[in-house]
N, C-alpha and C positions, 0 to 999 in steps of 0.2 A: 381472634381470641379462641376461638373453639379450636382451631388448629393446634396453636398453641396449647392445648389443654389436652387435646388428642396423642400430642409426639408426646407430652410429660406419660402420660398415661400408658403408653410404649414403652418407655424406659422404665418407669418403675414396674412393669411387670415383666418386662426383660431380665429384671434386679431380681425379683420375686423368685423369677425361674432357675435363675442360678443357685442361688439361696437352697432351694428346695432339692435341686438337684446336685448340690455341692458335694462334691466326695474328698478324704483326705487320705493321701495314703499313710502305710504306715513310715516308719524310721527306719532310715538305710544309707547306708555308706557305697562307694566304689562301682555305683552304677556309671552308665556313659548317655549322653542328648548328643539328639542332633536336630537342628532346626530346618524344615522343608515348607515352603510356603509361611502360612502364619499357625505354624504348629508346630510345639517342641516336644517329639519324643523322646522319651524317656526309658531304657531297658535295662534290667537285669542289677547284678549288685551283690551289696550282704546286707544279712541282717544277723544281729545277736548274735550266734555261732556258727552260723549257716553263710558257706561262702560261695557264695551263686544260686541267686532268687530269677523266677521266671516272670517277672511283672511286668507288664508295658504299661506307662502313662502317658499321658497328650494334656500339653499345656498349651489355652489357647490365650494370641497375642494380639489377637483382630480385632480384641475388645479390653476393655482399661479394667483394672481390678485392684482390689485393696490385698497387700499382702498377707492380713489377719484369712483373707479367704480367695486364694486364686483358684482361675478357671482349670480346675484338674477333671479329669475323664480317667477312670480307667478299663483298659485294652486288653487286659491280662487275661481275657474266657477269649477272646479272638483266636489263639492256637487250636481249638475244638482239639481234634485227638492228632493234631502234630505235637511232636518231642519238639520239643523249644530246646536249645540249649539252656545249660545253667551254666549263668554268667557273672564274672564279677572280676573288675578291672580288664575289661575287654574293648574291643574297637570298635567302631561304629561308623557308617558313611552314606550319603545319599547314592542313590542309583543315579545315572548323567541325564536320566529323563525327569530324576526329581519324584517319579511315582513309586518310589518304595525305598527301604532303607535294607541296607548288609549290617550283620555283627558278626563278628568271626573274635577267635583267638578268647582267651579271659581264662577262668581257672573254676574250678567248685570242691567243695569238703565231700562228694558224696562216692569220690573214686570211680567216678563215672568219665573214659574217655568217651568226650564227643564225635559224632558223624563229622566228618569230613570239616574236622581239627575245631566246630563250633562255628560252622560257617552255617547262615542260614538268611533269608531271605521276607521279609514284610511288606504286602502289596498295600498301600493305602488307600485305595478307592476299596477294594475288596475285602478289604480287613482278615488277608489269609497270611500261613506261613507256611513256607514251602523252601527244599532244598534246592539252591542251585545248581544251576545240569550245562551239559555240555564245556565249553571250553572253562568256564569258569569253577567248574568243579576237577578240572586236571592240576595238576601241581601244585596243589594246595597245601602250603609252609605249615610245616607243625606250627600246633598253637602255642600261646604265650601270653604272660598275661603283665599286669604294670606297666603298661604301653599307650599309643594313644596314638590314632590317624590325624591325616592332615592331609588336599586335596586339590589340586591346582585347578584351574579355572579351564583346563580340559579334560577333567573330570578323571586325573590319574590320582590314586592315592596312596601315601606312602607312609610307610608305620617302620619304625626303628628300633633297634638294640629290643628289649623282653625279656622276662624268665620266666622257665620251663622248668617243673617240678611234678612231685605229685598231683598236685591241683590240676595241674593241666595234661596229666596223663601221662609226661614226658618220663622215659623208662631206658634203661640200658643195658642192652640183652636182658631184657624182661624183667630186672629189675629197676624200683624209682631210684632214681638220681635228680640232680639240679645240672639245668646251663644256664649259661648266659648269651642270649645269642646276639652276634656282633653286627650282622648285616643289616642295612635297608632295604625291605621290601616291596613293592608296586601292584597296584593291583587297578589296572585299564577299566575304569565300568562301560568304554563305547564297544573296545572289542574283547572284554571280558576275558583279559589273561593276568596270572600272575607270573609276576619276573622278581629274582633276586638279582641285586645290582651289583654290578662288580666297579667300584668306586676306587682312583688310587689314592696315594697316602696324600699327608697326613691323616690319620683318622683320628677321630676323640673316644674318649675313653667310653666305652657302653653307658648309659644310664637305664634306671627303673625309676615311674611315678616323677616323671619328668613332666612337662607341658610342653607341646609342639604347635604352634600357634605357626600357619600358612599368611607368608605377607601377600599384599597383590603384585608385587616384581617375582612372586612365582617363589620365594625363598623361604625354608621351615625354620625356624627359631625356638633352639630348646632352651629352657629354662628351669634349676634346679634340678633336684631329685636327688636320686644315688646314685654315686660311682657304683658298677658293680664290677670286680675281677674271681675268676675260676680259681679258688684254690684248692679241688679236685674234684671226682666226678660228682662226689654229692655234695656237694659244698662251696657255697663263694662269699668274697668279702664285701662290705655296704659302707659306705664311708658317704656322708654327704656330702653332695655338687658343692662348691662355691657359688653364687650367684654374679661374678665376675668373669665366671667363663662360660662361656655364650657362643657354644657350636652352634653354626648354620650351613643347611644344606641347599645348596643349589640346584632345584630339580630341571633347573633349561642347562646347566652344563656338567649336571652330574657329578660333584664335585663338591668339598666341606672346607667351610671357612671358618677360622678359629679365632674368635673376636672377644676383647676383654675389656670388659664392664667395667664404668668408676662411677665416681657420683655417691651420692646416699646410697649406699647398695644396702637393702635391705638382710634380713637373718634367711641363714640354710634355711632351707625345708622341702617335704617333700608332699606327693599326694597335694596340691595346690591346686587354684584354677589362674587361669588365662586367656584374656581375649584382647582380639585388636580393637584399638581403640579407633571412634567413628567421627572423621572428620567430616564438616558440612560440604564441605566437595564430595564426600563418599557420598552422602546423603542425595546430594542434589543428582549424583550418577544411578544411584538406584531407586530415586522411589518413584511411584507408579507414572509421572510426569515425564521420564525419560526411560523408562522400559517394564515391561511387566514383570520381569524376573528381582526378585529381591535377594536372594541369595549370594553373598560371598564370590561363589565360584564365577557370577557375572560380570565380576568385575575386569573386563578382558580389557578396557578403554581406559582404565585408571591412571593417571599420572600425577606424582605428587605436586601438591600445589599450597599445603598447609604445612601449621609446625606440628599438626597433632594423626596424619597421615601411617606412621611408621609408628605410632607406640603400642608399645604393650601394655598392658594392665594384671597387672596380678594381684589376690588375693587370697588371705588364709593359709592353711597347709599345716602339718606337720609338725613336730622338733625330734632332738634330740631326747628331748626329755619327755617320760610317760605322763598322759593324759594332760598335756602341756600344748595346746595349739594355738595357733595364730589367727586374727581376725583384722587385720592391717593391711593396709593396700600400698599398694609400691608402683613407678610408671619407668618402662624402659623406652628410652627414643634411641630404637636401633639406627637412626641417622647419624648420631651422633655415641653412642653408646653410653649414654648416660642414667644411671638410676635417679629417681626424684622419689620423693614420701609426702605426697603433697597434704595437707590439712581435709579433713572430711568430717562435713556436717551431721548431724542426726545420729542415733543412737545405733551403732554397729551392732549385728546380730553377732549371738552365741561363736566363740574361735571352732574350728572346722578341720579335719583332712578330707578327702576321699570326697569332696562335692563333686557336683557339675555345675557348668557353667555357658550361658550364650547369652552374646551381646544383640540387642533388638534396641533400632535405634538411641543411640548412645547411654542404654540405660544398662548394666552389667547384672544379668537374673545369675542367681548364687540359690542351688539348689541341693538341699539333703546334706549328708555329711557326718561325720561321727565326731560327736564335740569331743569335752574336755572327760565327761561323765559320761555320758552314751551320746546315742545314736540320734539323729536330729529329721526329720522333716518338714521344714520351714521353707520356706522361701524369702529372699533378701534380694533388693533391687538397690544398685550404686548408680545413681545419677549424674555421667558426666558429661551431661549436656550442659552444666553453669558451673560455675568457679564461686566458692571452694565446691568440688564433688559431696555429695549427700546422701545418704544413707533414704530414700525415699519409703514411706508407709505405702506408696501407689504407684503402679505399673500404669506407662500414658501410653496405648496403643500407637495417637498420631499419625493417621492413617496418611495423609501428603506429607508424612515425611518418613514414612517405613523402611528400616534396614535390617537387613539381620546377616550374623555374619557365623564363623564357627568358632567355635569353645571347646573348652574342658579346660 
């Protein structure tokens, strides 16, 4: 009994501590997360007019929280007197030891080109920021920004098509112009080079504010965004993707597969999130019962063995039409190329573009965002560990059954 009275007495002042130390950031759009361990980082963005904010935040998942008040920290005095880039719709990726995160590429309103294209470097045990050096800082791709990495399970990462404008410094013979740049790029975090890939045809059309979601057979799957084409040096055209055409890139044979979607196919849109959906084979492959790494990039042993292995999930985004977004979820099963809209419980958060997003055990965290009317900092948790999927008020840590995998 006294025991029992002991652990209560633990947790409600565990509750207490949080409570008291709860911080909320503000409202922002177009930042990028990446999940390392049982912590989601969180960097850079817009806010209000300002396009490339210097913020870091750390969501923790090690422990269960109510979405009225998740576990946020913020990291943002951690730069002391390093030049953080300012960033917003920029990259993100873990380092291959997992002890620190890269952002590179994104864009800002302040006419500021970045050091070495907005590349820079975040130690987290040390909580510093510092420029990366030696081979990693040679060859480094002009930036770009409305893109999005993706990271195979040998810790190569590779980020597609971008646009280069002002925002992002991009200038021709010294004056701003726009591009669009076509190629896929790689960037090794074991022997820390970058390569531009020389890929043969067919190619797909460039996109911006696409989603590239990394399967575990090593293959990138975009979904939506814009077409974009050059029609001259300052200037190009935006037409939105179909969500039936469904380029994938083969990072084991280097090579693009052009694959088309039927089914419910959900509406254009653009600025969306997406993540792989977590089947209980994936579960049972990573959580701490068969290996200490929880991360995505572990999954080196993976073979499919379910129906729910290969989907996609997407949410929110975008439209055509001003201050008009979406808050609907849609499932792609690249096994079979099918769209589904399946029914979802519980009351949807505010419609979104420009969130972020990472799945942590089958639960889909839906972060930030610029709604219909402004700018959002909420948090939304999609439950699709039960059928119908649910809009959850509570984030379940589930510590023997921990997964997390990569988003946006």
């Amino acid at each position: 009994m006294t025991k029992t009275i002991f652990q209560t007495l633990l947790v409600f002042l565990a509750a207490m501590t949080h409570q008291a130390t709860a911080f909320t950031p503000t409202t922002q759009w177009a930042q990028t997360a990446v999940l390392i361990d049982d912590i989601i980082y969180v960097y850079g963005g817009a806010r209000s007019k300002i396009n490339g904010i210097t913020n870091l935040y750390t969501l923790n998942i090690s422990q269960s929280w109510n979405t009225s008040a998740p576990a946020w920290a913020d990291h943002s005095s951690d730069a002391g007197n390093f030049t953080v880039p300012k960033s917003a719709y920029h990259s993100m990726w873990p380092s291959d030891d997992e002890e620190s995160f890269y952002v590179w590429g994104g864009g800002n309103s302040f006419s500021e080109k970045p050091k070495l294209s907005g590349f820079a470097q975040y130690n987290i045990a040390n909580k510093t920021w510092s420029l990366p050096s030696g081979s990693a800082a040679v060859s480094v791709p002009l930036p770009r920004r409305e893109t999005v990495a993706s990271w195979t399970a040998s810790s190569v990462v590779y980020i597609w098509a971008g646009l280069g404008d002002g925002d992002t410094g991009y200038s021709i013979n010294g004056t701003s112009g726009t591009k669009i740049f076509t190629e896929m790029i790689s960037f090794d975090t074991v022997n820390l080079a970058w390569s531009v890939l020389s890929i043969p045809g067919p190619l797909p059309i460039p996109r911006i504010l696409h989603t590239s979601t990394m399967l575990p057979n090593n293959q990138i799957v975009m979904i939506g965004g814009l077409y974009v084409t050059q029609t001259n040096i300052t200037s190009v055209n935006r037409v939105y993707a179909n969500l039936t055409e469904i380029p994938v890139f083969d990072t084991t044979d280097g090579t693009w597969i052009l694959n088309n979607a039927s089914g419910n196919v959900p509406m254009n849109r653009r600025a969306h999130a997406a993540v792989l959906a977590i089947s209980k084979r994936q579960r049972e492959i990573t959580s701490p019962r068969y290996q200490k790494s929880t991360s995505l990039k572990r999954l080196t042993d993976f073979t499919r063995t379910g129906e729910d292995e290969y989907s996609i999930i997407i949410c929110c985004g975008g439209t055509k039409t001003n201050n008009v977004n979406l808050n609907d979820v849609a499932v792609l099963d690249t096994a079979t190329w099918q769209w589904t809209q399946p029914s979802v419980n519980g009351t949807p958060p505010p419609a979104r573009y420009g969130s972020s997003s990472i799945m942590v055990n089958g639960q889909m965290i839906v972060m930030f965002g610029s709604g219909n009317s402004s700018a959002l900092n909420d948090i939304a948790v999609l439950d699709t560990r039960i059928t119908p999927y649910q809009w959850a008020t509570q984030f379940d840590s589930d510590d023997d059954e921990w997964i997390g995998g990569q988003g946006e």
